[in-house]
C-alpha positions as CSV (number, residue, x, y, z in Angstrom):
1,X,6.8,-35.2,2.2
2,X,9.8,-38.0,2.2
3,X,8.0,-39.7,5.1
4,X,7.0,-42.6,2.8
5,X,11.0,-42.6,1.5
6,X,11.7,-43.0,5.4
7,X,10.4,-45.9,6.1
8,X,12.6,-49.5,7.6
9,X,14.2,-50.9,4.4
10,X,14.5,-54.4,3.3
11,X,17.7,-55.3,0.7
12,X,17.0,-57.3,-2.6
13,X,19.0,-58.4,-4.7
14,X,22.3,-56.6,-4.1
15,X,23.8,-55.0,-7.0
16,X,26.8,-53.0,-6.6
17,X,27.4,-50.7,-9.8
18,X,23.7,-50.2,-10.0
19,X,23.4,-49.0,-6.3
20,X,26.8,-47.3,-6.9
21,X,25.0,-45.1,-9.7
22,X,22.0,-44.4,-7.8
23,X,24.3,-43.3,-4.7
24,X,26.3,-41.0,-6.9
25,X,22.7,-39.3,-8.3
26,X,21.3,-38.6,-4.4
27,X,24.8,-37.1,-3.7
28,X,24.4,-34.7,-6.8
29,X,20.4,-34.0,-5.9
30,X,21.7,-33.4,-2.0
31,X,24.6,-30.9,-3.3
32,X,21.9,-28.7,-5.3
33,X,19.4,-28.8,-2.0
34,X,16.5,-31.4,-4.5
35,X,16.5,-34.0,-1.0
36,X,13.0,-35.3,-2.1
37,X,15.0,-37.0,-5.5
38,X,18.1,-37.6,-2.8
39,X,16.0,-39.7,-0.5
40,X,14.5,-41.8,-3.7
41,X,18.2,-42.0,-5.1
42,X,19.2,-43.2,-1.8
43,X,16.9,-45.8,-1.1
44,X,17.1,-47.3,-3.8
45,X,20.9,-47.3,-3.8
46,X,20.1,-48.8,-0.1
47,X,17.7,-51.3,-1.4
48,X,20.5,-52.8,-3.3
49,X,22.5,-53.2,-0.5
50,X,24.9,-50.1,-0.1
51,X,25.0,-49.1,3.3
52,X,26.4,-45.8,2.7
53,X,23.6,-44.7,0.9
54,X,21.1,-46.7,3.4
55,X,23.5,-44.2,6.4
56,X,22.7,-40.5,4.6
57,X,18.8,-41.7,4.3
58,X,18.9,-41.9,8.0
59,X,20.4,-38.5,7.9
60,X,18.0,-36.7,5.8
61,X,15.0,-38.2,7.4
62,X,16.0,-37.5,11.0
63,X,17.0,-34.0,9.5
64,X,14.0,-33.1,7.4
65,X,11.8,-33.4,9.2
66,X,8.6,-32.4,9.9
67,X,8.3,-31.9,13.7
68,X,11.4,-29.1,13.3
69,X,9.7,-27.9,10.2
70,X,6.7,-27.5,11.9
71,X,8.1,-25.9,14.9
72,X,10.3,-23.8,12.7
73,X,6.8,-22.3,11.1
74,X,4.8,-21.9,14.0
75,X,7.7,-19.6,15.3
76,X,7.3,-17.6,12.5
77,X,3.8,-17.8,12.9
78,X,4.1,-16.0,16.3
79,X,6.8,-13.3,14.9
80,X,9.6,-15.0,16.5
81,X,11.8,-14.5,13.5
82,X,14.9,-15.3,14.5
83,X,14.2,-18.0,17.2
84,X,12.6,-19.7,13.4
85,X,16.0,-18.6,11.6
86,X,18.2,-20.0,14.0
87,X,15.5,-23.3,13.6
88,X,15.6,-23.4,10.0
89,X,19.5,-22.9,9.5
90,X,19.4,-26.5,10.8
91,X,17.5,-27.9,8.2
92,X,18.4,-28.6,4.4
93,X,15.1,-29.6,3.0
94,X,12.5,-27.8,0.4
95,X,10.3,-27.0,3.2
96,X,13.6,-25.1,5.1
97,X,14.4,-23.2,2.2
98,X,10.7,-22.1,1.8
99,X,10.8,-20.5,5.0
100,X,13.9,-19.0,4.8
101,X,12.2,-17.1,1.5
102,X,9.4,-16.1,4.0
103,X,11.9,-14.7,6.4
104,X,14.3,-12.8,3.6
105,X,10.9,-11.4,2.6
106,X,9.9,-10.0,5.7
107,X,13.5,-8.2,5.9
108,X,13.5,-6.5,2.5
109,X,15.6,-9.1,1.2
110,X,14.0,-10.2,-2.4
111,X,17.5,-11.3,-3.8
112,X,17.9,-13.9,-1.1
113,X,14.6,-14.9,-1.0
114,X,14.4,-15.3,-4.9
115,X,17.2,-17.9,-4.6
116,X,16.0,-19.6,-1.8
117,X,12.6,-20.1,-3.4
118,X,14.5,-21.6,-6.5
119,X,16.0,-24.7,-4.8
120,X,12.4,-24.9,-3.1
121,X,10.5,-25.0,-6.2
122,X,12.8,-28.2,-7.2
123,X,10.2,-29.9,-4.9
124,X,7.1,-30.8,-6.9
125,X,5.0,-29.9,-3.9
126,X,6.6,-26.9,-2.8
127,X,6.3,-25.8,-6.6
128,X,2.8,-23.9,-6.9
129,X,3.6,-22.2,-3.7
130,X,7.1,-21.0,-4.9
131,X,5.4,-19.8,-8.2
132,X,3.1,-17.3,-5.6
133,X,6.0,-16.3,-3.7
134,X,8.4,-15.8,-6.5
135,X,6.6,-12.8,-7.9
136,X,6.5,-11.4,-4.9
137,X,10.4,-11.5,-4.3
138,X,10.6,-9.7,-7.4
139,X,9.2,-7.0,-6.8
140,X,10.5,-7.3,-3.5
141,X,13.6,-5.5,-2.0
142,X,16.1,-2.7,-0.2
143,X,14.7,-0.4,-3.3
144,X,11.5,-1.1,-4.5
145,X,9.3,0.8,-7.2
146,X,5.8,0.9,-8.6
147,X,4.6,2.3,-11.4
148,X,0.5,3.1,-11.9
149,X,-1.2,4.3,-15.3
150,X,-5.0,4.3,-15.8
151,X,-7.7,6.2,-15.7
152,X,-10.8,7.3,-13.5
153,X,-14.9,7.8,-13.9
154,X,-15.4,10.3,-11.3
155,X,-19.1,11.7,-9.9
156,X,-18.0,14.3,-8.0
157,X,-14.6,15.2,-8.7
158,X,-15.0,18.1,-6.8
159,X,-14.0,16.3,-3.5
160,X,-10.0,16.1,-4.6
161,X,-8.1,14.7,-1.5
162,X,-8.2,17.1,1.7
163,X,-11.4,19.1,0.3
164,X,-12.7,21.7,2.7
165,X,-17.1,21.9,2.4
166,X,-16.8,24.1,0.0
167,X,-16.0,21.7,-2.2
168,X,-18.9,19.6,-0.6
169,X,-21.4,22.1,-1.5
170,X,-20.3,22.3,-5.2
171,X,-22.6,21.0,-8.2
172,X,-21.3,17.5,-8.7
173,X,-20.2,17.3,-12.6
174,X,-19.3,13.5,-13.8
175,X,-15.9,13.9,-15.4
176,X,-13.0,11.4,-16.9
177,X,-9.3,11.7,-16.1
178,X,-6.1,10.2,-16.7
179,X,-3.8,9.2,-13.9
180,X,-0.1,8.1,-13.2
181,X,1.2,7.0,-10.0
182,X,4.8,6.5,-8.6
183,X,5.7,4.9,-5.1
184,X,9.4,3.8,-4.4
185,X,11.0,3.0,-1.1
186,X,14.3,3.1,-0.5
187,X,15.5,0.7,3.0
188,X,19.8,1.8,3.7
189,X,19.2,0.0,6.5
190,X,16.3,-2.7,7.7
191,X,14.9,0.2,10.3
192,X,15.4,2.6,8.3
193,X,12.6,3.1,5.2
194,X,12.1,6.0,3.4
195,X,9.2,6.8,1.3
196,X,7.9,8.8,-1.8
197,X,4.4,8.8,-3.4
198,X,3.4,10.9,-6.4
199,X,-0.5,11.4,-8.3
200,X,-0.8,12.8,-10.9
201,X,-4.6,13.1,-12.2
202,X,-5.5,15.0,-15.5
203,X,-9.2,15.8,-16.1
204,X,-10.5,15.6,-19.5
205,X,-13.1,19.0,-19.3
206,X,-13.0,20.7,-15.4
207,X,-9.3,21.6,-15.7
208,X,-9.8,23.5,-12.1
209,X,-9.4,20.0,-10.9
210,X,-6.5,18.7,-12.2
211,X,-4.3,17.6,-9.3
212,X,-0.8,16.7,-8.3
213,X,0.1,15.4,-4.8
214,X,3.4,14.1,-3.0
215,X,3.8,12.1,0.2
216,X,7.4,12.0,1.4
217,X,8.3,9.8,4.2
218,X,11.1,9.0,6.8
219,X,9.9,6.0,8.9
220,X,12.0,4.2,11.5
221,X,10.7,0.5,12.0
222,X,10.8,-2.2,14.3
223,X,9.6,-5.4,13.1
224,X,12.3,-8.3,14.1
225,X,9.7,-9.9,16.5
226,X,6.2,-10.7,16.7
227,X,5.8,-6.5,18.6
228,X,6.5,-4.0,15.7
229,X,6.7,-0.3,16.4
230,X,7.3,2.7,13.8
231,X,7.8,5.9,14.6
232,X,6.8,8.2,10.9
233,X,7.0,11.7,9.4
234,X,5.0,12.9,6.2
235,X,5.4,16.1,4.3
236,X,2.1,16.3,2.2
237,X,2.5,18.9,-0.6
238,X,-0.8,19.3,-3.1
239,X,-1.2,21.3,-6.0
240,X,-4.9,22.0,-7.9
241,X,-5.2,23.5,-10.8
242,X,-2.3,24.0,-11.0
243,X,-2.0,26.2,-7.8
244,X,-0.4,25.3,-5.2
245,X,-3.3,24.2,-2.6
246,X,-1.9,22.6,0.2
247,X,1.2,21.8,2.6
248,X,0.8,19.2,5.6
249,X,3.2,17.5,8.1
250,X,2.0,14.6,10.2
251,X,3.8,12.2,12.7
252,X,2.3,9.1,13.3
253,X,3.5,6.4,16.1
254,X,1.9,2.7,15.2
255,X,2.4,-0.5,18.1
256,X,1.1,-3.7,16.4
257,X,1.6,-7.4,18.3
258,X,1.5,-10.7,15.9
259,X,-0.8,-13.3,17.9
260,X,-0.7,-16.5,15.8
261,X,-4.0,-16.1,14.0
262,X,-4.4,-12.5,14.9
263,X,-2.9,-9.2,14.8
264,X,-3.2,-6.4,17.0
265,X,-2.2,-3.3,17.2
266,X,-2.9,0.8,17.7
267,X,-1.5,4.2,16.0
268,X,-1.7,7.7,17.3
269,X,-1.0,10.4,14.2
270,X,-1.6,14.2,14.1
271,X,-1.6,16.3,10.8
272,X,-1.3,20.1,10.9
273,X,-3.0,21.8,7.3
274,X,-1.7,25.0,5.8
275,X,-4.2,25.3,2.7
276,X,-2.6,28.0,0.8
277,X,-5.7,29.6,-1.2
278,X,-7.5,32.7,0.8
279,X,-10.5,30.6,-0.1
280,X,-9.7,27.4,2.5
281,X,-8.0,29.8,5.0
282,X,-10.2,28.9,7.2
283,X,-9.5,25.5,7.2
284,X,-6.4,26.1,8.5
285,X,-5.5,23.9,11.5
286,X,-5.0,20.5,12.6
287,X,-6.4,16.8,13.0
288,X,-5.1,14.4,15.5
289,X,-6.2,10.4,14.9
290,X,-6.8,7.5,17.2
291,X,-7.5,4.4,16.0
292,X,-7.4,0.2,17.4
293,X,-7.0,-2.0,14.9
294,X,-7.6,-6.3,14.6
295,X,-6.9,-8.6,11.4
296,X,-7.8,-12.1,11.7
297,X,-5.7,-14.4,9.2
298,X,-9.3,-16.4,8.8
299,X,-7.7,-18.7,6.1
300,X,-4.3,-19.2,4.7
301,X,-6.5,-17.1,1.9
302,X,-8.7,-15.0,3.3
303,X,-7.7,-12.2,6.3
304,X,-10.4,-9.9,8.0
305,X,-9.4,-6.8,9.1
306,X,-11.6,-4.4,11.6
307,X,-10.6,-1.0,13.1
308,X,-12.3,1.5,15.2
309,X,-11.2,5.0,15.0
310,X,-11.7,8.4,15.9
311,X,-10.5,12.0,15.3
312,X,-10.8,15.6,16.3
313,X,-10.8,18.2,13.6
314,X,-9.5,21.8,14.9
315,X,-9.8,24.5,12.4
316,X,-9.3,28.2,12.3
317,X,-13.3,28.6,11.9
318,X,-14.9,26.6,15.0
319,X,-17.9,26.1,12.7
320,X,-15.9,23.2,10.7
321,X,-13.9,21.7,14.2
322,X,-15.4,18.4,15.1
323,X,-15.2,15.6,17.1
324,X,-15.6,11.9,14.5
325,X,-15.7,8.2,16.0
326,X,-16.3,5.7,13.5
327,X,-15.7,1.8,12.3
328,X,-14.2,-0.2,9.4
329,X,-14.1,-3.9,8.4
330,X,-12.4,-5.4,5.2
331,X,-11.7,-8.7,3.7
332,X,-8.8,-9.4,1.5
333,X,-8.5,-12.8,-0.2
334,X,-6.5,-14.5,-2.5
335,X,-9.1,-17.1,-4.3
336,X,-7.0,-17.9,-7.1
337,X,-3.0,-18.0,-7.7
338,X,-2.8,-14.8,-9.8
339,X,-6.2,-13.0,-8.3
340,X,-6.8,-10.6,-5.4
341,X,-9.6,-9.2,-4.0
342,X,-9.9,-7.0,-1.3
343,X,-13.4,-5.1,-0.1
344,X,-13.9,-2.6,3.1
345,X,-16.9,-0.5,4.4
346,X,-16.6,2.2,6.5
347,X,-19.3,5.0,8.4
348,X,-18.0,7.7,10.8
349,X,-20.4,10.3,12.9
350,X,-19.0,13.8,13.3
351,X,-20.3,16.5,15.3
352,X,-19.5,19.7,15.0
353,X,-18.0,22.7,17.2
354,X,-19.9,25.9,16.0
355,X,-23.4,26.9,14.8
356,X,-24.2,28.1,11.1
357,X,-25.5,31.4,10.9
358,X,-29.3,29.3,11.1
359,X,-28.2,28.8,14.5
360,X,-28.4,25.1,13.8
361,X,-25.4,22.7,14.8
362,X,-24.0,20.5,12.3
363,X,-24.0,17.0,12.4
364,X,-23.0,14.3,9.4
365,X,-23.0,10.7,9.4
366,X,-21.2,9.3,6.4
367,X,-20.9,5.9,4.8
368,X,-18.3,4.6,2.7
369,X,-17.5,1.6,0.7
370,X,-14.3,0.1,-1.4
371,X,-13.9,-3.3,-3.5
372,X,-10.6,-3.8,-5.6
373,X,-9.4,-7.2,-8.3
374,X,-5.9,-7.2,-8.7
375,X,-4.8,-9.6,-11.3
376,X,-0.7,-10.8,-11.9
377,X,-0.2,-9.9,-15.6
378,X,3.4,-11.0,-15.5
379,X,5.6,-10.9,-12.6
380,X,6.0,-7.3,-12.6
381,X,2.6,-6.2,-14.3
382,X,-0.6,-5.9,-12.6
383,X,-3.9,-5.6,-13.5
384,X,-6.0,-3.0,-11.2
385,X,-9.8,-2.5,-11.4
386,X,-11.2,-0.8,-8.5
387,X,-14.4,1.4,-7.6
388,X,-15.2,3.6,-4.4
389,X,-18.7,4.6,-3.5
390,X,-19.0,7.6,-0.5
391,X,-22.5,9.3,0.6
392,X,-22.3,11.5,3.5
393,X,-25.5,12.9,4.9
394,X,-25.8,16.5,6.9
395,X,-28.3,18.1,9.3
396,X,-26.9,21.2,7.2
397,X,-28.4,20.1,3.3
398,X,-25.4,22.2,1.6
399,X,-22.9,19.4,3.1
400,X,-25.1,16.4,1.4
401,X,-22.9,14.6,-1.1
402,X,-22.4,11.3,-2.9
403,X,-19.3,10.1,-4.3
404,X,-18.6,7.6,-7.2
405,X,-15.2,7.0,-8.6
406,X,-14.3,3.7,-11.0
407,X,-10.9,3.0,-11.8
408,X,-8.7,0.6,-13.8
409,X,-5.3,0.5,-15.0
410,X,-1.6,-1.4,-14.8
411,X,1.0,-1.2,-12.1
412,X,4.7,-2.2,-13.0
413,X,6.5,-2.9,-9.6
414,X,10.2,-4.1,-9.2
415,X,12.6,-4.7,-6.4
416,X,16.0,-5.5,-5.6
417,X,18.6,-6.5,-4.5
């Protein structure tokens, strides 16, 4: 960006006080990290014959600049974190303090990377970028929170989270609800992160739906480098209509490998179910998950994510243990400064264990399909419009269903320190 500023220099007219001045304004733009105004300060001051100042343009263009920037970046763009600290903490330019705010992101660090991104954003062209990345440390941090309030059109609310068939082969009845959602994490130490999720959704007419769930979660992580590994615990506790409906634990161990423009990885979880109604007893049991996973960083905008999976469904009944292979894909993009989009679509083919008492064996195929706009408000409000669209088709007609749900609301998130 100074490469212009950098260039041989040929002295004018010498003029002492006025070169003295414009010396004295790069040394005050160097001390505050601005080296774009530094250079220009210098050179001129050099163009007027003070060598002193001609001396520390030498300096910051042999230290900007752009082939250690570079390298610095593709490091990180590898996961070779602290190879690129260690790179960057040689470096006093816009660009170096940019990436320093990249790498106190990726460590929970929002403080830091808020301050860095301020001496960055003195640069005019590191400015829109900053803008982006400030929100972001904001609501960034050791402790971070999120706070969700909106509301839901829902088809078939029937099918709340974990639903056995029976809540398959209910009448679908098109209802409204109101819903509030928490998330905060809590990070003591940078492998350690622990988790808590609460939902809250309150139907306006089918009351026997109203739900409340919690996810609490110990995870220890392991992301220094470009392998990262997590080892995680869930506790799952739901409650429907205002019974208590459900307890689940689940353990999950996740491997994922940064390759430049890709990511790879895999993850291994199994879930055991205690539903505690006499009417899902049945479904008692467990579901262990397997599932390969790819995201392409297409763009500096636009990332594509794919992921085959595949699970087997024990339950107390054999006639609702299966065996379920399926595929995702999903774009995410970020088209404009303050907009997000993201998009997936899913289908999975179960096959079942036992026969119904026809004799027949049950088989489904189901599709399903997600889009979501998320909109910067302010830099701690969000706006969140999102709609989900699931059909499942059975050789057993009580376990046809379609599924419609539109939702929209604000999110508050904060971080810190």
């Amino acid at each position: 960006m100074i490469a212009d500023l950098c260039t041989p220099i040929v002295v004018a007219s010498p003029d002492a006080a006025d070169a003295a001045e414009y010396a004295a304004a790069g040394d005050e733009a160097r001390a505050v990290g601005d080296v774009r105004i530094a250079a220009v300060a210098y050179r001129k001051a050099a163009v007027l014959g003070d060598k002193r100042a001609a001396q520390k343009l030498v300096e910051l263009c042999s230290h900007d600049t752009e082939p250690a920037l570079q390298g610095a970046v593709g490091l990180i763009a590898r996961g070779e974190i602290d190879e690129a600290q260690a790179a960057l903490a040689q470096l006093d330019t816009p660009g170096a303090h940019f990436f320093r705010a990249v790498i106190a992101l990726r460590h929970h660090e929002g403080g830091q990377a808020e301050r860095e991104l301020e001496i960055a954003a003195r640069d005019p062209a590191y400015a829109p970028a900053t803008e982006t990345m400030l929100r972001i440390a904001r609501r960034s941090g050791r402790v971070e929170a999120m706070l969700f309030a909106g509301g839901e059109v829902d088809t078939n609310p029937q099918l709340v989270p974990d639903t056995p068939p029976t809540g398959a082969t209910a009448t679908p009845t098109t209802d409204e609800n109101g819903q509030l959602a928490m998330t905060a994490v809590g990070r003591p130490w940078e492998w350690l992160a622990i988790r808590n999720a609460v939902v809250w959704r309150k139907q306006r007419t089918l009351h026997e739906f109203d739900y409340f769930g919690e996810n609490a979660q110990v995870a220890l992580e392991d992301d220094r480098g470009p392998d990262h590994f997590a080892i995680r615990y869930d506790f799952d506790y739901d409650v429907l209509g205002g019974a208590s409906y459900l307890i689940a634990h689940r353990g999950t161990i996740a491997y994922r490998r940064e390759l430049g423009t890709w990511d790879v990885g895999a993850s291994y979880a199994i879930r055991a179910r205690d539903f505690r109604r006499e009417t899902e007893a049945a479904f008692d049991g467990s579901v262990q998950t397997g599932e390969l996973a790819a995201t392409l960083h297409a763009t500096t905008t636009l990332d594509v994510d794919a992921k085959l999976f595949g699970w087997r469904e024990h339950t107390d009944d054999p006639l609702f243990s299966d065996w379920t292979s399926g595929a995702q894909i999903g774009l995410r993009s970020r088209p404009r400064d303050r907009l997000r989009l993201a998009a997936s679509a899913a289908t999975w083919y179960s096959i079942y264990d036992g026969l119904d008492p026809n004799g027949d064996q049950r088989r489904d195929l189901h599709g399903e399909g997600n889009g979501e706009v998320e909109v910067d408000v302010a830099d701690n409000v969000l706006a969140v419009a999102a709609v989900t669209a699931a059909v499942n088709e059975s050789t057993i007609d009580d376990f046809d269903y379609v599924k419609l749900v539109v939702r929209i609301g604000l999110a508050f998130a904060i971080g810190g320190p």
